[in-house]
C-alpha positions as a printed NumPy array, in Angstrom:
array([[  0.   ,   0.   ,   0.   ],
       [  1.597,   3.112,  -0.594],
       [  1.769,   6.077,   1.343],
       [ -0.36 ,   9.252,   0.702],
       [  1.038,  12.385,   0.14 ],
       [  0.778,  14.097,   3.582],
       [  2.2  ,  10.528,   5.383],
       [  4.911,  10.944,   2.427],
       [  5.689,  14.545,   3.121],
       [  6.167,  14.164,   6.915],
       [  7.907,  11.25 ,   6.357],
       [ 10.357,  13.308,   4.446],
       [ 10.561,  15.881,   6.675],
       [ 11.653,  13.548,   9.77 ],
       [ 14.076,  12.227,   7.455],
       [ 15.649,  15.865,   6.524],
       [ 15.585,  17.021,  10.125],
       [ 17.266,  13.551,  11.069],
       [ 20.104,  14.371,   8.529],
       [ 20.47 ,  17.948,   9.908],
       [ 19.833,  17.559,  13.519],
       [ 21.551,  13.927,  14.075],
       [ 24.716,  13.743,  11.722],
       [ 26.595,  11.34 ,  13.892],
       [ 23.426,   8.643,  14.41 ],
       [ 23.233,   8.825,  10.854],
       [ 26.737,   8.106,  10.028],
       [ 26.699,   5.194,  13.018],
       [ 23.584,   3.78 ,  11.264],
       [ 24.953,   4.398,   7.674],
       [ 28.07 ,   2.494,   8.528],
       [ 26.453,  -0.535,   9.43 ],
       [ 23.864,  -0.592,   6.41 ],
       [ 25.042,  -2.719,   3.799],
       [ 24.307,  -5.45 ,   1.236],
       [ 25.209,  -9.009,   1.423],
       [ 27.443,  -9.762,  -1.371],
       [ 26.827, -12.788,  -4.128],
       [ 29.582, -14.59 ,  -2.007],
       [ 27.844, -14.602,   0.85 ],
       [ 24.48 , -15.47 ,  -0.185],
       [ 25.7  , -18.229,  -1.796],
       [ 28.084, -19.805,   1.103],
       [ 25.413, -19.211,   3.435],
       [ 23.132, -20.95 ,   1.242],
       [ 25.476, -23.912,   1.584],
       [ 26.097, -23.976,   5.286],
       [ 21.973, -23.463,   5.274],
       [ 21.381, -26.621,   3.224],
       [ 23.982, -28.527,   5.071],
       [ 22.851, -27.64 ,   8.902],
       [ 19.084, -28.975,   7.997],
       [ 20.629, -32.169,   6.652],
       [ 22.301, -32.524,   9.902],
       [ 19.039, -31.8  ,  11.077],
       [ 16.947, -34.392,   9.574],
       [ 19.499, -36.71 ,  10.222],
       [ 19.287, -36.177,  13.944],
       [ 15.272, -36.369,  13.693],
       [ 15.85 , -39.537,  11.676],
       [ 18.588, -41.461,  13.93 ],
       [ 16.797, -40.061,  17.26 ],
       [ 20.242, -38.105,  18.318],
       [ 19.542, -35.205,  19.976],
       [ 22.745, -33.709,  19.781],
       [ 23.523, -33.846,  15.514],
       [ 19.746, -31.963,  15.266],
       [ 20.863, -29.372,  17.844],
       [ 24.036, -29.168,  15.933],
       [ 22.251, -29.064,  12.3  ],
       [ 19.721, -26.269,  14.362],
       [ 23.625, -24.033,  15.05 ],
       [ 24.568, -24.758,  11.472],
       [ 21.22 , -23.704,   9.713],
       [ 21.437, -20.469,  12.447],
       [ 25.271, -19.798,  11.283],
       [ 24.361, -20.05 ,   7.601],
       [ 21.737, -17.761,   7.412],
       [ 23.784, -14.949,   9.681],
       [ 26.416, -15.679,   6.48 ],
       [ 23.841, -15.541,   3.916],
       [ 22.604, -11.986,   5.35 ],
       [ 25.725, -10.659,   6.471],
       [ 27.074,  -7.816,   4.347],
       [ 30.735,  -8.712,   2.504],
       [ 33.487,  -6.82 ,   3.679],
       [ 33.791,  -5.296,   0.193],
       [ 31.012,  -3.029,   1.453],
       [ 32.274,  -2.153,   4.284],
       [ 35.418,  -0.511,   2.247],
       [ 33.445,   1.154,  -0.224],
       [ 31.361,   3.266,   1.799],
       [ 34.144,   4.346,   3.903],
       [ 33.356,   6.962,   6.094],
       [ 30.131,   8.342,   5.214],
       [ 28.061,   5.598,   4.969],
       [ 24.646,   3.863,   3.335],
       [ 22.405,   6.995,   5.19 ],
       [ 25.251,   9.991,   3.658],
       [ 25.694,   8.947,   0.354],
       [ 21.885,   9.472,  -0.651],
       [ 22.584,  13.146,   0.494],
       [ 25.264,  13.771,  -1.321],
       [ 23.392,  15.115,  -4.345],
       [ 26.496,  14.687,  -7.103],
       [ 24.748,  12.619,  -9.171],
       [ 23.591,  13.978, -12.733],
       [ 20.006,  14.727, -12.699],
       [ 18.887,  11.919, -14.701],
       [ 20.236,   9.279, -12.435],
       [ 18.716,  10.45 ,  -9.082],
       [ 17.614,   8.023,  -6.754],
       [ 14.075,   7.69 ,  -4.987],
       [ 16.259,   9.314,  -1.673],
       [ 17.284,  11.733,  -3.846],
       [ 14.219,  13.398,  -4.897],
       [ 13.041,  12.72 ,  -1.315],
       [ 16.053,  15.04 ,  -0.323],
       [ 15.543,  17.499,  -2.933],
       [ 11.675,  17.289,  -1.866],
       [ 12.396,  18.504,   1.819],
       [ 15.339,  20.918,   1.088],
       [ 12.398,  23.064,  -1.168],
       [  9.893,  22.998,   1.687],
       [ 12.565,  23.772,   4.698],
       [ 13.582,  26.881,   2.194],
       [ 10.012,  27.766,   2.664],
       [  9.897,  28.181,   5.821]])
């Protein structure tokens, strides 16, 4: 469902005054936004698939301990699988996932959905 224009407008304007107000909770949040790389999805993905066969196999030879174990495994591979790669963590550097959308040095073409958003609030705050 999407929003309506007035829950999309003060939604904006929280964001803006979080940028202005907050710089260093942004930044701290920013930093630990990230996507989980191809890498990761897919070793995950493994460790996932292996951990439930352990799994079954402890339902099916009534050992408590290998489905417990299968249970960590399955746990393990999905923190892997969503885990962002350490690539990430290099490219965004200092500013992070939250500063980059306000950066506004992209050509006008290519803006982003946070883009516009920012551009959106910056108009109405010079209104004020």
């Amino acid at each position: 469902m999407p929003l309506s224009e007035q829950e999309q407008r003060l939604l904006d304007e929280m964001e803006r005054n979080l940028y202005r107000n907050d710089a260093d909770f942004v930044s701290t949040v920013g930093d630990r936004r990230g996507r989980p790389t191809y890498r990761s999805i897919a070793l995950g993905s493994v460790i996932t698939i292996v951990g439930a066969a352990a799994l079954v196999l402890g339902v099916v030879l009534q050992q408590p301990l290998i489905g417990i174990l299968g249970f960590g495994v399955m746990l393990a591979g999905v923190l892997v699988a969503i885990s962002p790669g350490k690539a990430n963590a290099r490219e965004s550097g200092d500013k992070g996932g939250f500063a980059s959308a306000s950066t506004g040095n992209r050509p006008k073409g290519s803006t982003t959905f946070m883009d516009r958003m920012n551009d959106r609030w910056d108009k109405r705050q010079g209104d004020r």
